[in-house]
C-alpha positions in Angstrom: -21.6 5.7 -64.9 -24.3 3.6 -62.7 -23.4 4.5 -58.8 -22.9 1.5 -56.4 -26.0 2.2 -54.6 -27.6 1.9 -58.1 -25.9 -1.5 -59.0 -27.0 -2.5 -55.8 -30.9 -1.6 -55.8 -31.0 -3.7 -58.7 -29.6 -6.9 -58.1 -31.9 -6.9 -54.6 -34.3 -6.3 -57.6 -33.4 -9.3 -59.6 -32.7 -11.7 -56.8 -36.3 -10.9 -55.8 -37.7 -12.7 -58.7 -40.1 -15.1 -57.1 -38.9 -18.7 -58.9 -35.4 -17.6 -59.8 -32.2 -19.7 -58.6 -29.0 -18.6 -59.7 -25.9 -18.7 -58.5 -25.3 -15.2 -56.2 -21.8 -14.1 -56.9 -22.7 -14.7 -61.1 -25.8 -12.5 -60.4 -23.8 -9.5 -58.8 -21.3 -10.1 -61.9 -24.3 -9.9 -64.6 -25.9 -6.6 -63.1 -22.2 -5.1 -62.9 -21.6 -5.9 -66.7 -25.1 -5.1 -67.4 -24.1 -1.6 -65.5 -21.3 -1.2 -68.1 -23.2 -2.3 -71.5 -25.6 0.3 -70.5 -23.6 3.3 -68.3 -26.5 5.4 -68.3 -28.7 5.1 -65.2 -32.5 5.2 -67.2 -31.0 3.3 -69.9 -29.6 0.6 -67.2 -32.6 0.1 -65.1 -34.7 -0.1 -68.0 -32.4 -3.1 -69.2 -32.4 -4.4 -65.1 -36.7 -3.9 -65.2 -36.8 -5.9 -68.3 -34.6 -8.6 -67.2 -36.7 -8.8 -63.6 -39.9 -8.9 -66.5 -38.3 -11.4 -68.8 -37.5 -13.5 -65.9 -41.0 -13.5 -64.8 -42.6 -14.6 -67.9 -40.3 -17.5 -68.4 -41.2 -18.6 -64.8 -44.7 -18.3 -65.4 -44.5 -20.1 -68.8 -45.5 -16.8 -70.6 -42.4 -16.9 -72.9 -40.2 -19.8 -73.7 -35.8 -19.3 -75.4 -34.5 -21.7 -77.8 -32.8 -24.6 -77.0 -29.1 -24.0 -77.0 -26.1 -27.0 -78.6 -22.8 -28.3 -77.7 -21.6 -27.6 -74.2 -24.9 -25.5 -73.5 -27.3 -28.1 -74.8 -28.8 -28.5 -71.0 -29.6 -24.8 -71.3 -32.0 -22.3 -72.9 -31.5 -19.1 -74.3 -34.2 -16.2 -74.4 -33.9 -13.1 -76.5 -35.2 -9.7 -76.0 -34.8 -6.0 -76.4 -33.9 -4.3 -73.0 -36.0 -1.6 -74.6 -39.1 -2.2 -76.7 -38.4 -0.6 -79.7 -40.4 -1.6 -82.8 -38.6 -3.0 -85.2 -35.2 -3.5 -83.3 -33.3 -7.0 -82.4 -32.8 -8.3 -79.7 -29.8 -6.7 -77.3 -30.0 -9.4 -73.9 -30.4 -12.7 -73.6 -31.2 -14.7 -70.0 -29.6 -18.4 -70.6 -31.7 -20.8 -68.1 -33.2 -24.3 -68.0 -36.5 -25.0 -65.8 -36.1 -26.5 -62.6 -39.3 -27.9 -60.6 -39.6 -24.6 -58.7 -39.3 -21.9 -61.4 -35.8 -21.5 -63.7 -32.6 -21.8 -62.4 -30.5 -18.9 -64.2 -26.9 -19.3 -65.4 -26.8 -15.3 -66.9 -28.1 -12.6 -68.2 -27.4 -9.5 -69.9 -26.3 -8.0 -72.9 -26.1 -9.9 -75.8 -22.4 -8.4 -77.0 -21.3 -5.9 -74.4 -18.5 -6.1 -72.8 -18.4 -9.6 -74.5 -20.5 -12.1 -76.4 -22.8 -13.6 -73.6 -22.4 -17.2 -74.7 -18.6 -17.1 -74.2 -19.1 -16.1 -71.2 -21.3 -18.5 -70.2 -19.0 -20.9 -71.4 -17.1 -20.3 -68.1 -17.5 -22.5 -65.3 -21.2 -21.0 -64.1 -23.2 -22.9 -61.7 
């Protein structure tokens, strides 16, 4: 189980993404979740560094996600493993859309734990 001072350290570490917006109080909810789709602290920060990465690179135009349909057609989604594994799929996802000053972020996190990402996104997000 990931300690609060943990969960902590890590969203300062995602909110620190130079060029990210997102909504504050749907950040703290993503690292929490993320905290529980991967309880162990190595496998959790490695998930939290390559969020912080994955973030980066779309910000930077590195990387580009798919457009998305329906009722999250404004929005992007891109897929990757929170550990590079050869060979694996993708297990997060960051939904997002590019705003003049970076990406503006409506989640993040595991793709199916503790539920499928998109429902949750389907929520009233900012």
């Amino acid at each position: 189980m990931i300690d609060t001072a943990t969960i902590r350290d890590a969203v300062r570490m995602v909110a620190g993404v130079d060029g990210l917006a997102m909504n504050p109080d749907d950040l703290v909810d993503d690292v929490v979740l993320m905290a529980q789709a991967w309880p162990e602290e190595e496998d959790f920060m490695r998930a939290v560094l390559a969020v912080c990465t994955a973030m980066s690179d779309l910000i930077s135009g590195k990387v580009e996600g798919k457009s998305l349909k329906y009722d999250l057609s404004d929005w992007r989604s891109f897929h990757f493993q929170h550990h590079r594994v050869r060979g694996a799929k993708a297990d997060a996802r960051i939904i997002y859309r590019h705003i003049e000053t970076g990406i503006h972020v409506k989640g993040f996190g595991n793709r199916h734990k503790p539920q499928d990402i998109y429902r949750r996104m389907m929520a009233e997000r900012t």
